[in-house]
DRENSENU-892426 format. One record per residue: x, y, z of N, C-alpha, C in turn; residue in one letter; chain. Coordinates in steps of 0.02 Angstrom, whole numbers, plus 50000, padded with zeros to 5 digits. Example, Ala and Ser with C-alpha at 12.3 -4.5 7.8 and 13.67 -1.06 7.14 Angstrom:
<recs>
{rec {50660 49716 50390} {50615 49775 50390} {50660 49835 50390} "A" "A"}
{rec {50642 49888 50354} {50684 49947 50357} {50645 50002 50394} "S" "A"}
</recs>
This chain:
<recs>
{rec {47191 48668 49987} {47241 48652 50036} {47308 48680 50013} "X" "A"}
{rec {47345 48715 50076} {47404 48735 50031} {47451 48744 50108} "X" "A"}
{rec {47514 48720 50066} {47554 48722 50146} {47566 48805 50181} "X" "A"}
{rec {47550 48795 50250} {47557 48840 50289} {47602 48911 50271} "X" "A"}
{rec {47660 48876 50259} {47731 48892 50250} {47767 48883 50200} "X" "A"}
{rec {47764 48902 50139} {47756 48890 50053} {47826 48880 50080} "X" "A"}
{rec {47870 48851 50005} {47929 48845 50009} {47966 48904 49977} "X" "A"}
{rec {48001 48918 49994} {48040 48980 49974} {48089 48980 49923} "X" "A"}
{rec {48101 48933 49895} {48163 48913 49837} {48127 48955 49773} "X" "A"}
{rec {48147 48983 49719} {48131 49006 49680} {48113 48978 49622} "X" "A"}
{rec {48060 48999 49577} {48048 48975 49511} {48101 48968 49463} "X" "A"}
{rec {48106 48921 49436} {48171 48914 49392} {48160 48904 49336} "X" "A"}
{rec {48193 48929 49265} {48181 48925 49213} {48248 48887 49184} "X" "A"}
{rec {48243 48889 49120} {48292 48849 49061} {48374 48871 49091} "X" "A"}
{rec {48368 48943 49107} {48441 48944 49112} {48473 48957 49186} "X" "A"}
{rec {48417 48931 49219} {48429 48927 49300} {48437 48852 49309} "X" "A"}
{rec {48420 48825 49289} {48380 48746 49302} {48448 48705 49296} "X" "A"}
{rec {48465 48633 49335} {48498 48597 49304} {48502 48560 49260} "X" "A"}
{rec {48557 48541 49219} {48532 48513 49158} {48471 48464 49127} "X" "A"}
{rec {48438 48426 49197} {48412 48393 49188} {48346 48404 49186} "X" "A"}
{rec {48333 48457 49219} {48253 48496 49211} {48273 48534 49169} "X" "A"}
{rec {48309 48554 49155} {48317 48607 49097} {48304 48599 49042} "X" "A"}
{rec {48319 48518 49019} {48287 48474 48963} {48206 48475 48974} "X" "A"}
{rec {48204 48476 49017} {48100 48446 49045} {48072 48530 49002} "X" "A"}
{rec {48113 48568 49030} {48103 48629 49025} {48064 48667 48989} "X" "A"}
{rec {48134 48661 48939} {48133 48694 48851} {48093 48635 48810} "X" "A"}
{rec {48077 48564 48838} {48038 48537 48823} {47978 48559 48821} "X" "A"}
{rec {47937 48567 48869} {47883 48597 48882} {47851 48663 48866} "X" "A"}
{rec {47912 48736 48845} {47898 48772 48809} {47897 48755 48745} "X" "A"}
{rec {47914 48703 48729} {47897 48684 48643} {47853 48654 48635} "X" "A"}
{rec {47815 48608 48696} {47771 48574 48662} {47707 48624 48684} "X" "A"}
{rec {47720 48655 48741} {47644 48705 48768} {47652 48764 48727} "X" "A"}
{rec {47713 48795 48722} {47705 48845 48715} {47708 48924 48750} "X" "A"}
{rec {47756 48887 48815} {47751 48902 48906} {47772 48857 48934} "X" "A"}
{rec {47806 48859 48977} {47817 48801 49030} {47761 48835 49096} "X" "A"}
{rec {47723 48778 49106} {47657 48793 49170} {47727 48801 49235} "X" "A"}
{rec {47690 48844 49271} {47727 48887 49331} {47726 48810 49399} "X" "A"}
{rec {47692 48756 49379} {47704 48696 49428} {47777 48672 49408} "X" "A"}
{rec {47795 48655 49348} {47843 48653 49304} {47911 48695 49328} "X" "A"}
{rec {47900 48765 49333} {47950 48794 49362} {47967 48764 49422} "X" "A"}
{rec {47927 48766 49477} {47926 48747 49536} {47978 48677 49561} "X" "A"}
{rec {47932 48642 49519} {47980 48576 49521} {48038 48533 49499} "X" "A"}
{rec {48044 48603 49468} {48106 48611 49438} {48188 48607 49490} "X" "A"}
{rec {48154 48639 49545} {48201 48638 49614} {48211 48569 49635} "X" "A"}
{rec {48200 48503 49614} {48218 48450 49617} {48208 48397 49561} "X" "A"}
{rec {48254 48403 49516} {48252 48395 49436} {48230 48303 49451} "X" "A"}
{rec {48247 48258 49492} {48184 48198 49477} {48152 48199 49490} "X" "A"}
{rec {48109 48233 49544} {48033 48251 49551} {48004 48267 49470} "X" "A"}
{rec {48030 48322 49454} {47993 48354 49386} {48018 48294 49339} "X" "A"}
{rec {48084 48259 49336} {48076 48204 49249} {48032 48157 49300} "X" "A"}
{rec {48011 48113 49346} {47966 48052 49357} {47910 48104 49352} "X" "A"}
{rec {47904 48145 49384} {47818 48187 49338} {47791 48166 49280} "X" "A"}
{rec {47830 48189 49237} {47840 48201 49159} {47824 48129 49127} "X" "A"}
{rec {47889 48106 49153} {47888 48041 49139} {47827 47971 49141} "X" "A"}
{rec {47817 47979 49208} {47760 47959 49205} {47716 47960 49192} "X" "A"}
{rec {47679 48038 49181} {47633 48072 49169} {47612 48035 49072} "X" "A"}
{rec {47670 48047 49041} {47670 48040 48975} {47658 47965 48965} "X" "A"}
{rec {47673 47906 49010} {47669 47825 49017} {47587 47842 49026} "X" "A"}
{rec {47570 47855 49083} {47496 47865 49086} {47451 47877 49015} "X" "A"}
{rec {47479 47937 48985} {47441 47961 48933} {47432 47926 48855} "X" "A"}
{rec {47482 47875 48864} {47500 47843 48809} {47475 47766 48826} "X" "A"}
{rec {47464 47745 48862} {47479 47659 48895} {47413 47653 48945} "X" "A"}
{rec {47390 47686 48960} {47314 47669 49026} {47277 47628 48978} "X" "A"}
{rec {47249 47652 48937} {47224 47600 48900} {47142 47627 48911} "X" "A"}
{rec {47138 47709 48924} {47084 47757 48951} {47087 47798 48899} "X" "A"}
{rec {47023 47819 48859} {47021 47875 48826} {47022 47937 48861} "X" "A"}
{rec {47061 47978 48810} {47085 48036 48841} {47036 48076 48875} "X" "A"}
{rec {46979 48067 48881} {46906 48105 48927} {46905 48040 48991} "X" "A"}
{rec {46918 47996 49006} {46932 47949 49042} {46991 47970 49088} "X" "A"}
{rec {47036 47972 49045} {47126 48003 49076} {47095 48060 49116} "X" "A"}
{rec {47078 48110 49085} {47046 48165 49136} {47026 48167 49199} "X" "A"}
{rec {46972 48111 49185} {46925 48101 49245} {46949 48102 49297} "X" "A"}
{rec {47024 48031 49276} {47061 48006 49348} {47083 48054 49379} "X" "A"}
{rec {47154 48112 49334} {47162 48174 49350} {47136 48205 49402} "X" "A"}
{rec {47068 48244 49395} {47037 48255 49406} {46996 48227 49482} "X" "A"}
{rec {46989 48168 49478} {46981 48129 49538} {47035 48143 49589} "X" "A"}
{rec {47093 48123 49579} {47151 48146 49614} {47158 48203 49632} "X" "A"}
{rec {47166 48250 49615} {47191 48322 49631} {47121 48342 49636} "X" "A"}
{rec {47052 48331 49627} {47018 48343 49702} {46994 48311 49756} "X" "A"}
{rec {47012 48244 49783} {47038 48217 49815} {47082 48246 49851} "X" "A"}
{rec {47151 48271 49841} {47209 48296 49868} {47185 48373 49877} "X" "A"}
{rec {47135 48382 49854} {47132 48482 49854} {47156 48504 49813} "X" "A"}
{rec {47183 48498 49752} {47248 48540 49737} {47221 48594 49677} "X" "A"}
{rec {47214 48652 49703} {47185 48702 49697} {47225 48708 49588} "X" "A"}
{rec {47289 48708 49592} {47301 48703 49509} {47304 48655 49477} "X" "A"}
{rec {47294 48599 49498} {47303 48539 49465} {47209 48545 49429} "X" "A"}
{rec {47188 48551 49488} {47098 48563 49463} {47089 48621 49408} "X" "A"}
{rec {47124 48668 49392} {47127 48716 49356} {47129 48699 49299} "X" "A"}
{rec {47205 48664 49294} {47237 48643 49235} {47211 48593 49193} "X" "A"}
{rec {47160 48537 49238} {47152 48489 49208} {47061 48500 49188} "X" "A"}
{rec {47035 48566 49238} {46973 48570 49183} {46983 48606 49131} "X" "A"}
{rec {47038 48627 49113} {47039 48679 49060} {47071 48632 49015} "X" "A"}
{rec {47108 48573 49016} {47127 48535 48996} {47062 48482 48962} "X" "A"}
{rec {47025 48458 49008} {46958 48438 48977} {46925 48461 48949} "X" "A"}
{rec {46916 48525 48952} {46857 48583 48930} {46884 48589 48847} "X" "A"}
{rec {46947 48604 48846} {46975 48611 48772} {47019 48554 48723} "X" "A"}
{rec {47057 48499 48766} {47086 48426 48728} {47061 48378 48737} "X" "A"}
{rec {47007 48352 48792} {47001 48291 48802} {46950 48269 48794} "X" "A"}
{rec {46911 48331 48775} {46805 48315 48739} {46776 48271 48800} "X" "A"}
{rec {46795 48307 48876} {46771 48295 48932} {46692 48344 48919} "X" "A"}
{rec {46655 48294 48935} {46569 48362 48927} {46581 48394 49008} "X" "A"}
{rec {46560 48479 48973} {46575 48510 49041} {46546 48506 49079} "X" "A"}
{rec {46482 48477 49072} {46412 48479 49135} {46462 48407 49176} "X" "A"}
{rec {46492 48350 49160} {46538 48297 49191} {46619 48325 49243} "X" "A"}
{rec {46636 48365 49197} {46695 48422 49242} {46669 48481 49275} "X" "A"}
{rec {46616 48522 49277} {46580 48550 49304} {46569 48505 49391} "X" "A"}
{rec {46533 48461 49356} {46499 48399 49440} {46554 48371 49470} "X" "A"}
{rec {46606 48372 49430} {46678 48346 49494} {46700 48401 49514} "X" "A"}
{rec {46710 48444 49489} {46740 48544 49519} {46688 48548 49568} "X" "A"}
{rec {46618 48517 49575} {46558 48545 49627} {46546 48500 49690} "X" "A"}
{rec {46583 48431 49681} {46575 48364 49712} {46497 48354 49691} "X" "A"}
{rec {46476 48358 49628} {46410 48326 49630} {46409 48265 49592} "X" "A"}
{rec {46365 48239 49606} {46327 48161 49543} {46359 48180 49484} "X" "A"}
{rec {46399 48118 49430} {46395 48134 49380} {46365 48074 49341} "X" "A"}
{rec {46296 48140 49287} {46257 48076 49261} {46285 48021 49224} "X" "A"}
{rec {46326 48022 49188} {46347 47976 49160} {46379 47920 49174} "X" "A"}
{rec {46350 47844 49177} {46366 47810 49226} {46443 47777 49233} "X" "A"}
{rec {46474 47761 49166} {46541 47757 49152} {46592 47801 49188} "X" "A"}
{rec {46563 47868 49167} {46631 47891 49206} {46617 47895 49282} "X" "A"}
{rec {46538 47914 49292} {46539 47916 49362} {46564 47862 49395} "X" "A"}
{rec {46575 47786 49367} {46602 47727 49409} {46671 47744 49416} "X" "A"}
{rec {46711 47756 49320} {46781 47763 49372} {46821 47832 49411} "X" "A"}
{rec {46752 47889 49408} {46770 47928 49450} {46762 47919 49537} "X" "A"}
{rec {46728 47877 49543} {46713 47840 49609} {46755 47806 49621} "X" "A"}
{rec {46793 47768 49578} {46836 47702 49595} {46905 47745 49624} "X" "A"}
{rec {46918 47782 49555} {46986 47815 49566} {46989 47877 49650} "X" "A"}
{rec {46917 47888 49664} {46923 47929 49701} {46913 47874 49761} "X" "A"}
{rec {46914 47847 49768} {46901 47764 49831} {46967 47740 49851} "X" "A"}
{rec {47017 47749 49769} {47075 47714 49789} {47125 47765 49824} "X" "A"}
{rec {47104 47840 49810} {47155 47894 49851} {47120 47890 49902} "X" "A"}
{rec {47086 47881 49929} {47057 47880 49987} {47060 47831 50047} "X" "A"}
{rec {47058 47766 50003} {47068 47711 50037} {47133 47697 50035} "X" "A"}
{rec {47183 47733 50013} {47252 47717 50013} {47283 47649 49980} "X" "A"}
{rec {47229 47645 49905} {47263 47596 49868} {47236 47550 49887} "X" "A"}
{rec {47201 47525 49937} {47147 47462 49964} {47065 47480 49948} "X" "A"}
{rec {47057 47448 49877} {46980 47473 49883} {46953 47416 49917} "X" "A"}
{rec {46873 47430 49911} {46840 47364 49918} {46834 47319 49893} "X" "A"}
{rec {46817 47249 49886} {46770 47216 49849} {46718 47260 49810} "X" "A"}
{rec {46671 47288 49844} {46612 47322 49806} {46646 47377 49749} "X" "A"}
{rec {46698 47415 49771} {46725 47456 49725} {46752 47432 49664} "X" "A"}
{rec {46784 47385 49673} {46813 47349 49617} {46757 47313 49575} "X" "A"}
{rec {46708 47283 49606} {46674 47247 49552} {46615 47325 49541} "X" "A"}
{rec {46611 47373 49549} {46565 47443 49518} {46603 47432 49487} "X" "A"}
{rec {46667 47460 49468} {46728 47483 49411} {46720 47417 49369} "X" "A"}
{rec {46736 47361 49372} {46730 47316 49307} {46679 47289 49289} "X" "A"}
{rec {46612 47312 49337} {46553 47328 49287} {46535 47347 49232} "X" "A"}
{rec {46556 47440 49233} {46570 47468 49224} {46610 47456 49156} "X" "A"}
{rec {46643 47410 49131} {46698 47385 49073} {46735 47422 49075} "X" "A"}
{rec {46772 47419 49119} {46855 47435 49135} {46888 47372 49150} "X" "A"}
{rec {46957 47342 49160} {46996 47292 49152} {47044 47291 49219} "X" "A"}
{rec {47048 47248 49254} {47074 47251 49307} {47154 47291 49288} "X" "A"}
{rec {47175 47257 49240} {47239 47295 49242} {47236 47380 49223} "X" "A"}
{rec {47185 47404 49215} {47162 47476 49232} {47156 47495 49310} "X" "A"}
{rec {47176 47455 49359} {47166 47447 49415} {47257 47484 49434} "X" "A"}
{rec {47301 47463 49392} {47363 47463 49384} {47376 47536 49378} "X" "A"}
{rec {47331 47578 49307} {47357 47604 49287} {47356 47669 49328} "X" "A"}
{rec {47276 47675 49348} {47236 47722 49395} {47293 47733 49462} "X" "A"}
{rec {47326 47663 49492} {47381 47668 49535} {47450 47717 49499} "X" "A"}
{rec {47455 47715 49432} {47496 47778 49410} {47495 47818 49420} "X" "A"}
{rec {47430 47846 49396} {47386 47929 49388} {47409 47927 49460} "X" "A"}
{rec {47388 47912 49497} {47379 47927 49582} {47446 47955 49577} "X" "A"}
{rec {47495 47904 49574} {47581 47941 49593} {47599 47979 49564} "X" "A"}
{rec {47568 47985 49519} {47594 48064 49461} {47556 48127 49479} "X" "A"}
{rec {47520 48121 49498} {47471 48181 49510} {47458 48181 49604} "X" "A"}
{rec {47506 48147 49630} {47529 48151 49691} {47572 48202 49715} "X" "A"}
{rec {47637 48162 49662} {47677 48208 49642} {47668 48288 49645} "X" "A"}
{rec {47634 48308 49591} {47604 48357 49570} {47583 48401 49631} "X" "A"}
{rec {47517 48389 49638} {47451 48404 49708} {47533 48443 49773} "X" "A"}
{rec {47557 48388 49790} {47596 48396 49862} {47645 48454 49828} "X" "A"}
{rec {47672 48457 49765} {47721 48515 49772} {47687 48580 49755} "X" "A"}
{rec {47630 48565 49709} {47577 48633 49685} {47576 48647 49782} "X" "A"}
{rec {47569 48610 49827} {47535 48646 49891} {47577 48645 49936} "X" "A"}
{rec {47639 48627 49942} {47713 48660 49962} {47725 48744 49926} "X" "A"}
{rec {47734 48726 49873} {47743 48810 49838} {47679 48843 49835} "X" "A"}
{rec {47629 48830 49852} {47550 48882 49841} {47591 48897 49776} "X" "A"}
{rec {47594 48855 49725} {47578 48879 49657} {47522 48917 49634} "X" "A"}
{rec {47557 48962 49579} {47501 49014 49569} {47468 48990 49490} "X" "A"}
{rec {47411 48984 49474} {47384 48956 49414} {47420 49011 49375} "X" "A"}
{rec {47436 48961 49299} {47458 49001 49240} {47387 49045 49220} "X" "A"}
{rec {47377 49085 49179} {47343 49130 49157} {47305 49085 49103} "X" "A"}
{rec {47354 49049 49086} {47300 48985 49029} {47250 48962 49065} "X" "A"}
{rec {47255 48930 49137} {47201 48905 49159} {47148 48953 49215} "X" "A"}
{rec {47160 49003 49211} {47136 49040 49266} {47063 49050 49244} "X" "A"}
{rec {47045 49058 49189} {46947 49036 49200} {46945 48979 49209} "X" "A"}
{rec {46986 48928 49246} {46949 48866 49278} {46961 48865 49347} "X" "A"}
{rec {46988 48938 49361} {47012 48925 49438} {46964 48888 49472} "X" "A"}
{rec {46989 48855 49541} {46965 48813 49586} {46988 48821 49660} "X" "A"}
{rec {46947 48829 49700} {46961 48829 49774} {46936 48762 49796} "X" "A"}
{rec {46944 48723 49862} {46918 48666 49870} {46866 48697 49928} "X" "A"}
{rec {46804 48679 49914} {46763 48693 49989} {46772 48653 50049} "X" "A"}
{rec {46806 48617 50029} {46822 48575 50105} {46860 48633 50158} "X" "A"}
{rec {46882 48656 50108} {46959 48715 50180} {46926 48793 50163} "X" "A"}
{rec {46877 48805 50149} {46843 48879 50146} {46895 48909 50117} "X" "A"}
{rec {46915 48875 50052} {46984 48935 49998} {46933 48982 49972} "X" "A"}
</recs>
């Protein structure tokens, strides 16, 4: 999915940026090594990109989800939403930091079954709650704390969603173009014949 009518404002870097993404910035080339080209993008409205960040990093630290867990949700979300680099970034992200097994990120990139029943619950749950707009079911909720997850993981999964909301809607305002880091994970969504 990608908007019709990309936005036309330009990619911005460290010495374009206002001070306040500019910090996010040169942040991000220090800790990646690159600032990812979503990064540039959202840079054109410096609290969009720090509540990204920001949150993103609360998520990664505080869910109370191992980091192949953190993924999943990711992952759930932004294909859920379509979002053609967020799916990129975050299987290449699994594939190499988060000791996601690839045949598990493979079956969410394919919409298929994933065997494993843990994550397949809270990849179901998390993908129930973008869907259902934050109202799951009864039945959804008690799969997920079957499952041994904690209601207040119910909380956190409502994070991921707004951070990688975030994300998804401006990657598909700008038809962001995948960095070259993640481009053997490119992703089209078959729902929209990309």
């Amino acid at each position: 999915m990608q908007a019709e009518q990309p936005l036309s404002l330009d990619a911005l870097t460290p010495e374009t940026a206002d001070p306040m993404a500019r910090r996010r910035l040169e942040a991000a080339a220090e800790k990646f090594g690159m600032i990812p080209n979503m990064y540039t993008r959202m840079a054109n409205a410096p609290g969009l990109l720090d509540t990204y960040i920001h949150g993103y990093d609360l998520f990664r630290e505080h869910s109370g989800f191992t980091p192949a867990e953190q993924e999943i949700v990711f992952l759930a979300v932004s294909r859920s939403n379509g979002c053609s680099y967020c799916m990129a970034a975050h299987s290449f992200i699994a594939d190499n930091m988060s000791d996601v097994p690839k045949p598990v990120t493979d079956a969410i990139r394919d919409g298929r079954a994933i065997d494993d029943a843990r994550l397949s619950a809270l990849y179901s749950f998390t993908t129930s709650m973008v869907e259902k707009r934050g109202l799951p079911s009864r039945g959804d909720m008690e799969a997920f704390l079957a499952a041994g997850f904690q209601e207040q993981q119910i909380l956190q999964i409502a994070l991921a969603i707004a951070v990688k909301t975030l994300s998804n809607y401006s990657n598909h305002l700008f038809r962001t173009p995948v960095d070259a880091a993640f481009a053997g994970r490119a992703w089209s969504d078959p729902r929209c014949g990309e």
